[in-house]
C-alpha positions in Angstrom: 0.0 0.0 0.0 0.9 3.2 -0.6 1.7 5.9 2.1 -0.8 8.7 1.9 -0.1 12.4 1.4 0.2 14.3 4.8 -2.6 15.6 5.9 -2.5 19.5 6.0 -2.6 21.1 10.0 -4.3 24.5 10.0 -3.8 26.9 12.5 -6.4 29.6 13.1 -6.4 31.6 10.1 -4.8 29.8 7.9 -5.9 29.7 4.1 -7.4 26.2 2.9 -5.2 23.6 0.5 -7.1 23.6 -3.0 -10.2 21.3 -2.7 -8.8 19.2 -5.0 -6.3 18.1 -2.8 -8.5 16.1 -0.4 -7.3 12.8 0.0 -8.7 10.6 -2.9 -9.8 6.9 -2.9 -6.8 5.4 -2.7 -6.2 7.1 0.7 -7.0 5.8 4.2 -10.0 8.4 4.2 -11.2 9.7 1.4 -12.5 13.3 1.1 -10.3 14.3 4.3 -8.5 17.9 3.5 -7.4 19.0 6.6 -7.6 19.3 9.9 -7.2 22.0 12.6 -7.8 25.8 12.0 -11.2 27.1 13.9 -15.0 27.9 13.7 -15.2 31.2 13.6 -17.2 32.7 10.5 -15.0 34.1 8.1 -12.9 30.6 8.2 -16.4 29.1 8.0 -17.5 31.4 4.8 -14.0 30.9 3.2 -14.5 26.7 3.6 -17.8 26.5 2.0 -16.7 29.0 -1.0 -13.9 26.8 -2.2 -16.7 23.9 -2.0 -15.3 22.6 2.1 -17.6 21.8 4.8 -16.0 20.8 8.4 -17.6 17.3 10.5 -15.9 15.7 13.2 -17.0 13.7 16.6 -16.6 14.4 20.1 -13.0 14.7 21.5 -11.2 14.9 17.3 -10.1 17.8 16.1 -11.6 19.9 13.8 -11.7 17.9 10.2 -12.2 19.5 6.9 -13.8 17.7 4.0 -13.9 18.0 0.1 -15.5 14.2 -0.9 -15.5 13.5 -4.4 -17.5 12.6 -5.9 -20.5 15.2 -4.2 -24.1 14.5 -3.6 -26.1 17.1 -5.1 -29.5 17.8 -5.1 -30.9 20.0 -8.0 -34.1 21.6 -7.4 -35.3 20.3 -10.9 -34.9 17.0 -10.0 -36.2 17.0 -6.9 -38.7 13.7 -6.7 -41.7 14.4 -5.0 -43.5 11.3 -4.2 -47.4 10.5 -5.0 -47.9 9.7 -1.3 -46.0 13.2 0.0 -47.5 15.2 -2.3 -51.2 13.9 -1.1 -50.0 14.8 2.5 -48.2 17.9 1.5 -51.8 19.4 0.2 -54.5 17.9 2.3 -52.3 19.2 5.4 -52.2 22.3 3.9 -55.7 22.3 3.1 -57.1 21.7 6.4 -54.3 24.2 7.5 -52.3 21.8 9.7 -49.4 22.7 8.4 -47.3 25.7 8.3 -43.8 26.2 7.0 -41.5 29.0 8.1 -37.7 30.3 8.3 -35.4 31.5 10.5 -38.1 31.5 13.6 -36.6 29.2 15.5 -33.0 28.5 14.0 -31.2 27.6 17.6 -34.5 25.0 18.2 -33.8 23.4 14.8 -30.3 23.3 15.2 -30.6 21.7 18.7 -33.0 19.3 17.5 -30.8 18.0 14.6 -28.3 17.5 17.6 -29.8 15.7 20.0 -32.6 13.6 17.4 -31.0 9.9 17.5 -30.6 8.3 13.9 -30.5 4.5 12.6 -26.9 3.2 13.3 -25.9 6.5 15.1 -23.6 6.8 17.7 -23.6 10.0 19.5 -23.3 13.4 16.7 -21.1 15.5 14.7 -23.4 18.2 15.6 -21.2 19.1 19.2 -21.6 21.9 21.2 -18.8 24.1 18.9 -20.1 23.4 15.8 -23.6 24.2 17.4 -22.1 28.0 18.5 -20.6 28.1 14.7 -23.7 28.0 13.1 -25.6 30.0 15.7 -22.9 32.8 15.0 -23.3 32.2 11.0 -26.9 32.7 11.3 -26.5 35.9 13.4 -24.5 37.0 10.3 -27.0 36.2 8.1 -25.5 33.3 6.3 -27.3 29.9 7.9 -30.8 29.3 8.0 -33.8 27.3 8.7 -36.9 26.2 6.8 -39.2 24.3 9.6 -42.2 22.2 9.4 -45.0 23.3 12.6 -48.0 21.1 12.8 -50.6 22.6 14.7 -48.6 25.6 16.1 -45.9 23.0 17.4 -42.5 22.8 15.8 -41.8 19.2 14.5 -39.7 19.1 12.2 -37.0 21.1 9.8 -33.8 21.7 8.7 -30.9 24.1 8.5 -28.7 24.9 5.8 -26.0 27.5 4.5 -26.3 30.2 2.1 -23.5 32.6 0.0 -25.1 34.0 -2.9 -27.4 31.5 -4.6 -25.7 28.6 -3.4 -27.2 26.6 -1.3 -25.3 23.9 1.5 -27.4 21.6 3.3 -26.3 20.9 6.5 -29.1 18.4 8.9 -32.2 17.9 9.3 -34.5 16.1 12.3 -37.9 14.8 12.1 -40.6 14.1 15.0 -43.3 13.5 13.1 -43.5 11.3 9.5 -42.3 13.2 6.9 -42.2 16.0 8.6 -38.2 17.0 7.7 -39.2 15.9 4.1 -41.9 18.5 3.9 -39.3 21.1 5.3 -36.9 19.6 2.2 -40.0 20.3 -0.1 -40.2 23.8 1.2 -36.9 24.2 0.8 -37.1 23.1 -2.9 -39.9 24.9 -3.9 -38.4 28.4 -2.4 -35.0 27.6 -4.7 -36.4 26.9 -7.4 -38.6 30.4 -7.1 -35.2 31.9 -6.1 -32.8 30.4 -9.5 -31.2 28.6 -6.8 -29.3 25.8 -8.9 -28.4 23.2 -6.4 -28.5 22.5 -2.7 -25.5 20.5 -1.3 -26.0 17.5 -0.2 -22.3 16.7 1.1 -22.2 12.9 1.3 -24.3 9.9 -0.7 -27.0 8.4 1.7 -30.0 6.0 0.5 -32.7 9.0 1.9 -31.4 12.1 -0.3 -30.8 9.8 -3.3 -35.0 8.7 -2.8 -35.3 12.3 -3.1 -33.7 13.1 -5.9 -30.1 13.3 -5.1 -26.9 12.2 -7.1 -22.9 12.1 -7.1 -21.4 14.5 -9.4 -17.9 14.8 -9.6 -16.1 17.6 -7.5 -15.2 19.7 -10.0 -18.8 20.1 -12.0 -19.6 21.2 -8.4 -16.9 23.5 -7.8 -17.3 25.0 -10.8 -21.0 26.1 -10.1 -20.4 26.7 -7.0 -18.2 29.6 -7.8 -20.2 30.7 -10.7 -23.3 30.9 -7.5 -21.8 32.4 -4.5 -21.4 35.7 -6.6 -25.3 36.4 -7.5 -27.5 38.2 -5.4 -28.9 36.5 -1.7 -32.4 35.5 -1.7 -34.6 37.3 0.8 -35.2 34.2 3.3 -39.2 34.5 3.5 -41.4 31.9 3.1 -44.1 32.7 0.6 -46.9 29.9 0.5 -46.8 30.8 -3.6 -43.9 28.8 -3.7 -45.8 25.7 -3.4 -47.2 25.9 -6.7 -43.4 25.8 -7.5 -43.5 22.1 -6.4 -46.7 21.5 -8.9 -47.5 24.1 -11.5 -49.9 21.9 -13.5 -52.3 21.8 -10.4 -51.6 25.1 -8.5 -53.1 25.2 -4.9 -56.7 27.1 -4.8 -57.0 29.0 -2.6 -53.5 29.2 -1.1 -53.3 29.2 2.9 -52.0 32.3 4.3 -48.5 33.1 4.4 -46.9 32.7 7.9 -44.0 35.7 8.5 -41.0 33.7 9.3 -40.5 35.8 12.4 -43.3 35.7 14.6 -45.1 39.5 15.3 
């Protein structure tokens, strides 16, 4: 076996290594950039504009990651099932369901902490990496989209956002389908927005039911760059965005709009 390329040790501030050279299959961990540096928000800005996201465990250090290929999920090919598209618009119908952003961003984000998965030991999701997206949504640059049933918060997601690119980040679920309806939201809002793809980070059986496939690192770096530089979307949910999800049989009437911030 070969011996693998070092791998890179940051110290706070430092600039990134080229995406490209994440370690590749051939190396004991593919995708793995670099480790070390910190979570503030400009190093957290400058990862995910050269296409870098970080995720480590409790007691590693901080690990930066470039995989390749990427799983991508492009609005346009989103696949909205038969049987979530009948609960999608009798819930909205009988005005069950509302979907908002950025109203309860810590909840979400503590949620899709603490929310045990299949085969899960413990999360990546630890207490820093909690305060790093708390302080990028403070700066305007992570958000939620979240699914309340009844008035009650059950489900959602939260993602990050530079221009009109769009990097999913985790998503929790206390009711059925509930983070998948947050996920529909979330499609129909890019696709009113031009938004041409939401990262997906890493191939799992879920995203690619929805929709999702590998593309190789450097189709997605490429439009990545080409996105970050085009105007932010306002990040207001507009119930006319459902009719995004299913233009040939628009909602009538539409349910009210719910402000993302409560009054």
């Amino acid at each position: 076996m070969s011996t693998p390329r070092p791998l890179p040790w940051l110290d706070p501030g430092d600039p990134f290594p080229p995406a490209e050279r994440a370690w590749g299959r051939r190396d004991p961990i593919p995708g793995l950039l670099a480790a070390g540096g910190a979570l503030d928000t400009p190093t957290l800005l400058q990862a995910y504009r050269h296409g870098v996201f970080p995720w480590y465990g409790e007691g590693q250090p901080i690990l930066w990651w470039s995989p390749d290929p990427r799983m991508v999920l492009r609005p346009s090919r989103f696949h909205l099932s038969h049987s979530l598209r009948k609960a999608l618009r009798a819930a909205l119908r009988q005005g069950r369901l509302q979907i908002r952003m950025d109203s309860a961003f810590d909840a979400v984000i503590d949620a899709c902490a603490h929310t045990p998965r299949p085969g899960q030991d413990g999360t990546w999701i630890v207490p820093e990496m909690q305060a790093a997206y708390r302080g990028l949504h403070r700066a305007g640059h992570a958000h939620s989209v979240e699914t309340w049933w009844d008035g009650q918060l059950v489900g959602g997601l939260y993602l990050v956002n530079i221009g009109r690119a769009v990097f999913g980040e985790s998503m929790f679920s206390h009711r059925p389908d509930a983070s998948k309806m947050a996920l529909a939201a979330l499609v129909a809002a890019c696709r009113a927005w031009g938004v041409p793809l939401i990262d997906c980070q890493q191939n799992t059986r879920h995203l690619a039911s929805l929709g999702a496939a590998e593309e190789s690192r450097d189709r997605f770096l490429h439009e990545v760059r080409q996105a970050i530089d085009a105007p932010t979307p306002a990040w207001r949910w507009d119930c006319l965005y459902w009719n995004c999800l299913w233009p040939d049989a628009p909602l009538d009437p539409l349910p009210p709009t719910i402000p993302s911030t409560p009054p």
